[in-house]
C-alpha positions in Angstrom: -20.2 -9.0 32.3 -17.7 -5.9 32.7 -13.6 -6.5 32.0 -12.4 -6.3 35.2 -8.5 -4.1 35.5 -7.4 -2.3 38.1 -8.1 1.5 38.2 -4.4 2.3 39.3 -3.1 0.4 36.3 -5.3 1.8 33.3 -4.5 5.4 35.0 -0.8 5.1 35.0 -1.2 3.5 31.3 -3.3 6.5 30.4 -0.7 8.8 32.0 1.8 6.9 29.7 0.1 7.5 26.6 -0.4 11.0 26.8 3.0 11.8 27.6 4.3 9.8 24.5 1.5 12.1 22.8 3.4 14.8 23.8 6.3 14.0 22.7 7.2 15.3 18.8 8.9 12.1 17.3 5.9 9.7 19.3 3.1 11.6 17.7 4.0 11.9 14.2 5.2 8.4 14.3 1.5 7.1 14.9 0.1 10.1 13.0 2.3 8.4 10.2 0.7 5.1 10.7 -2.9 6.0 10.9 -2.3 8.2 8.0 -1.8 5.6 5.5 -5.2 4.3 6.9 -6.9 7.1 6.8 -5.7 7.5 2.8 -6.3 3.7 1.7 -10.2 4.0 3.7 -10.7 7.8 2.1 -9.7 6.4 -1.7 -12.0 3.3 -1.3 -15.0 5.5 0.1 -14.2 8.4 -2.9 -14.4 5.5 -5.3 -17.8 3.5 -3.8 -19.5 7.1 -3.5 -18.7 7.6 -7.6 -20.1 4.4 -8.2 -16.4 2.2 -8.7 -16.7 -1.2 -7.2 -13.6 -0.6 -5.5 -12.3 -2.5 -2.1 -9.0 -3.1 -0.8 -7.6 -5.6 -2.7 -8.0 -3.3 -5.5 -5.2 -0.8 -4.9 -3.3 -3.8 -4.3 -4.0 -5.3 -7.5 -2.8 -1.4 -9.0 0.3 -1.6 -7.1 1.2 -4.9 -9.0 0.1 -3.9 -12.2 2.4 -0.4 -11.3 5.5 -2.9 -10.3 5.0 -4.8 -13.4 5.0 -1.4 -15.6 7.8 0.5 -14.1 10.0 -2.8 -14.6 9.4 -3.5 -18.6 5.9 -5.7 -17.8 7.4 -8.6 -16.3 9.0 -9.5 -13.0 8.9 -13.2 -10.4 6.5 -13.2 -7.9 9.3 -13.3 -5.6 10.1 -10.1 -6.6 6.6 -8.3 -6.8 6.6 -9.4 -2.8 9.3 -7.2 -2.3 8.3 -4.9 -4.6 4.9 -4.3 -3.4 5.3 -4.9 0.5 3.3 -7.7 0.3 3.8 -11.5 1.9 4.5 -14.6 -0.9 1.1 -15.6 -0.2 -0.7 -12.3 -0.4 1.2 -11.5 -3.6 0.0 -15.5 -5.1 -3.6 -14.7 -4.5 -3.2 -11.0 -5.9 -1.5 -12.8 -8.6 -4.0 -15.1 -9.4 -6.7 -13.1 -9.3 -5.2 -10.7 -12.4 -4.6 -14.1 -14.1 -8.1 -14.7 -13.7 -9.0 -11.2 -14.9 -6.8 -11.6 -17.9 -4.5 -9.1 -16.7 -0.5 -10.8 -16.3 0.0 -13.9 -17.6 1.9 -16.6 -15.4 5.2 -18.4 -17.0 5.7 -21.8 -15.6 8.9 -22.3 -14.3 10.7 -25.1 -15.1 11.5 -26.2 -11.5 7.6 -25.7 -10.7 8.7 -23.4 -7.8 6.0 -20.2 -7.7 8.3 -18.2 -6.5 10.3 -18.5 -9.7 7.8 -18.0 -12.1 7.6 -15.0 -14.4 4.7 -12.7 -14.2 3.5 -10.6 -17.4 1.3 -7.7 -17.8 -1.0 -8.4 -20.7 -2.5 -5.8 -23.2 -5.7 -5.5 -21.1 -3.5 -4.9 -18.0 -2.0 -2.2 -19.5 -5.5 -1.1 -20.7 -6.7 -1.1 -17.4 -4.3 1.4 -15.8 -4.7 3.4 -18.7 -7.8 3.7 -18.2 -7.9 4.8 -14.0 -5.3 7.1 -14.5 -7.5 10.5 -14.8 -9.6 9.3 -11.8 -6.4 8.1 -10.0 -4.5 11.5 -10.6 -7.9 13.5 -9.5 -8.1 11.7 -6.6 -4.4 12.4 -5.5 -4.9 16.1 -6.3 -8.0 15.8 -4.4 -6.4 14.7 -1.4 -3.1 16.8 -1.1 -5.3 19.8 -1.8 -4.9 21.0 1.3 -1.1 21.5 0.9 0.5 24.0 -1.2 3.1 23.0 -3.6 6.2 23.7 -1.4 3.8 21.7 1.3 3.3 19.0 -1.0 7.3 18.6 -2.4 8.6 18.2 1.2 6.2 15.5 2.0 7.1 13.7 -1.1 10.9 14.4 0.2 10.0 13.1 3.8 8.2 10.3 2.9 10.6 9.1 0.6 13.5 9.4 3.0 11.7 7.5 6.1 10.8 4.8 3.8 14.1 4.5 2.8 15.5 4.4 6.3 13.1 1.8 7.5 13.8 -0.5 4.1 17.2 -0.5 5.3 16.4 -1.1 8.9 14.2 -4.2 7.3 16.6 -5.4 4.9 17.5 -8.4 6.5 13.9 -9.9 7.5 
């Protein structure tokens, strides 16, 4: 059976959305948005069509091991949340599943809080970066190679400062 709407209503809505379209600020706003889509869904094809057995969860798990790197191989849960953009209970399961790959080690805390306990980046996590970085820098270059290097610096320099803005504007949440 067909949704029933009122013809007026989707046409004004229609109208709506085509004039935020037009609008500058509107339109690379969602451009923005399905952007990072477009990247996460083109990385994951790239890596299935070269045989990787690559899904989302395992740029997630990257990102972690990345965090875990960049701050001397060990950080709290709590922290890799924030670190990552990723919920306390996305960030346990990410967690645990690189535990169960051998890839951080967990430090009970003594309170027993998870939040609280120290995560590790073992030898084979570091192993395991290592070892994706020439296909992970070929598949960067691959997709910015459209842009020319000015092109590419003030996207960095863009992209950095909206992110900054809207960590701010999220600080509090």
């Amino acid at each position: 059976m067909p949704i029933k709407f009122k013809r007026g209503d989707l046409d004004s809505l229609a109208r709506e959305i085509r004039s935020l379209s037009r609008e500058m600020k509107q339109d690379t706003f969602f451009s923005l948005i399905t952007l990072a889509e477009v990247i996460n869904k083109y990385l994951i094809l790239r890596s299935k069509v070269e045989g990787s057995r690559v899904g989302e969860s395992h740029f997630s798990k990257v990102a972690v091991l990345n965090a875990l790197v960049l701050n001397n191989g060990c950080m709290t849960s709590k922290m890799l949340s924030k670190k990552v953009y990723r919920t306390k209970y996305a960030i346990s399961k990410i967690i645990d599943k690189l535990e169960g790959d051998g890839l951080v080690l967990m430090e009970q805390p003594i309170s027993g809080d998870r939040r609280f306990k120290k995560v590790f980046i073992t030898q084979k996590g570091i192993e395991f970066l290592r070892k994706r970085m020439p296909e992970r820098r070929r598949l960067a270059k691959e997709a910015v190679s459209i842009l020319n290097t000015d092109e590419i610096y003030v996207l960095g320099k863009l992209s950095r400062k909206l992110k900054k803005h809207l960590l701010e504007r999220t600080a509090g949440f």
